[in-house]
N, C-alpha and C positions, 0 to 999 in steps of 0.2 A: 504494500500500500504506500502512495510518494504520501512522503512527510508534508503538511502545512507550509507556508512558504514565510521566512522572520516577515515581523513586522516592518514597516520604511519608519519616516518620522512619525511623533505622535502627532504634533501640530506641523501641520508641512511649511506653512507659512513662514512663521516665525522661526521656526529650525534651521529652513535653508535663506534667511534672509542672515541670519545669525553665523551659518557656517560661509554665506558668501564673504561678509564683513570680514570675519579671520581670514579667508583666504586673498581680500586685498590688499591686509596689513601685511599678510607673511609677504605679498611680494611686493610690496611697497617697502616694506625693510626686510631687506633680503637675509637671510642666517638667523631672523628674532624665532623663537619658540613661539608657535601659537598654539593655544589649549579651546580644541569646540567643546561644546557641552555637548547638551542631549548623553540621550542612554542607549545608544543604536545597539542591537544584538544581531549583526550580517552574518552568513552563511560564513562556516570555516575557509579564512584563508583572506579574507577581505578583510581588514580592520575597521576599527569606528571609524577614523578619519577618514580615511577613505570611502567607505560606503557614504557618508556625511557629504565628501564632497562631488560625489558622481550623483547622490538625489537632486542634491542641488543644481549642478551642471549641466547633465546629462537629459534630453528628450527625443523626443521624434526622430529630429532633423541633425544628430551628432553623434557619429557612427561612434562606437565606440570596439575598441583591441582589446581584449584581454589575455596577460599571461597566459599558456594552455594550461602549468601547472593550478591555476585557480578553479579549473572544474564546472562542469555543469551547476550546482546546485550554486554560483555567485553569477553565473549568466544568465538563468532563470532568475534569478532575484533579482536583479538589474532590469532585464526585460520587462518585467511586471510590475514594479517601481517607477519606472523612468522611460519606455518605449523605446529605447533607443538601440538602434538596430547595430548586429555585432558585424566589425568591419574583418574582414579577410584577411587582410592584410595591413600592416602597420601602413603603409604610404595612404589607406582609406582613413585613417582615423582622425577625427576631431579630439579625443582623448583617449589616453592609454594607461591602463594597469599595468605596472611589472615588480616581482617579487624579485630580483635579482638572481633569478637562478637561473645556471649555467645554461647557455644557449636561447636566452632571449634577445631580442632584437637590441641594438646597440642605438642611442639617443636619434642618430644621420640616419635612420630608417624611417621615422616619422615626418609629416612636412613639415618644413624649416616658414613656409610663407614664400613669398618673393618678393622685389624691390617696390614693385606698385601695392601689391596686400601682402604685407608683412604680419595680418593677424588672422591670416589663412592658415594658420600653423598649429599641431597639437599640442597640448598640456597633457604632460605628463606624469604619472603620478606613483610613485618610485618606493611601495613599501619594505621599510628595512626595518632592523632590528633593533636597534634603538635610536633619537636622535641625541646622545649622548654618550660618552665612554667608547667612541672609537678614535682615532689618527686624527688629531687636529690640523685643519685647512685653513688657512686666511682668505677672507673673503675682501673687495671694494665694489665702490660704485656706486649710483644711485642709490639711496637710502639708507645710507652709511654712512656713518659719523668715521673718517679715518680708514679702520677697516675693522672686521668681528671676524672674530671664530669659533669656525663651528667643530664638532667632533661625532658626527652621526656615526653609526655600525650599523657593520651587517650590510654594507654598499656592497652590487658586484664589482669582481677585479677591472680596475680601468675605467671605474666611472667618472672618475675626475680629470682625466684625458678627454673622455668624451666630453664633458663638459665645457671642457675649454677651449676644443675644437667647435664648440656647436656656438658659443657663446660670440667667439670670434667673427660670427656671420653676422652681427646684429646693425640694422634694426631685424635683419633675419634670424628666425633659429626658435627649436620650441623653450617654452616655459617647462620646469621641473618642479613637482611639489614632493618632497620625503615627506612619509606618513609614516608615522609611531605610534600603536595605542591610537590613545585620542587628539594624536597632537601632529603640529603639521610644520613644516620648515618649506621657505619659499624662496627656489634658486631660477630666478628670471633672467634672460637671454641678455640682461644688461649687465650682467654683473661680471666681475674681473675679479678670478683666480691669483691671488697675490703671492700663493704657497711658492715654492722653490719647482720647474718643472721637475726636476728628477723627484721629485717627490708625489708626483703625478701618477 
């Protein structure tokens, strides 16, 4: 017998007006910790933040990629949440899920935008294992005082080459959100890697 499908928001309104706001802080200041609320319970494998930020985001009209490791039971959940149809391929997607596990699509698979729509581009949305207690990075740029750093874990290997290659293209290039638990970190196509590259 299939199991019942979790619930989405309890109040959709205020929820995703609420998770929008954090999601324009975090990439208005790029590396700050943003904490949603709400009490989301998503299917294994999706976390609050992220399921948080795909009700919000996600409808009809914004294909949306998912990890394969995330499974049926969070593509059903999405679909019946949010309508939004699952794209094929990472180059279809308006927004993408990735746990960082071994053989997922690298950031330069998703669209970067082009010079006339630069905001033809996916947001992606990058669950890792904590944003805290991993290899600190220095971040600049718009929304930065000087510069911050950050120390996420649980990145896949080479994500921060990707990053700096993708960021490089701007005003081209996607948006990256790390999602923790309930918490979210916002690494915007504007921002400058200040880390040493060999430590890339």
């Amino acid at each position: 017998m299939d199991q019942p499908l979790a619930a989405g928001f309890t109040d959709a309104v205020l929820e995703s007006q609420e998770a929008f706001r954090h999601l324009l802080d975090a990439l208005s200041h790029p590396g700050r910790i943003e904490r949603l609320g709400g009490a989301l319970t998503p299917p294994p494998g999706l976390t609050p933040a992220g399921a948080a930020l795909l009700l919000t985001l996600a409808d009809y009209e914004t294909p949306l990629w998912l990890a394969p490791g995330l499974g049926a039971p969070v593509a059903d959940w999405l679909r019946f949440h949010t309508a939004a149809p699952l794209a094929q391929q990472p180059a279809e997607a308006r927004f993408a899920v990735l746990t960082g596990a071994p053989g997922e699509p690298e950031l330069a698979a998703f669209p970067a935008g082009d010079d006339l729509y630069p905001d033809r581009s996916a947001t992606v949305i990058l669950q890792c294992a904590g944003l805290e207690g991993g290899r600190p990075v220095t971040l600049a740029g718009p929304g930065i005082p000087d510069t911050r750093q950050i120390a996420p874990a649980g990145l896949p290997a080479g994500f921060w080459r990707q990053l700096a290659l993708n960021n490089r293209q701007y005003p081209r290039g996607v948006d990256v959100v790390l999602a923790a638990g309930s918490s979210i970190i916002g690494l915007p196509r504007s921002l400058r890697l200040e880390t040493a590259q060999g430590a890339l």
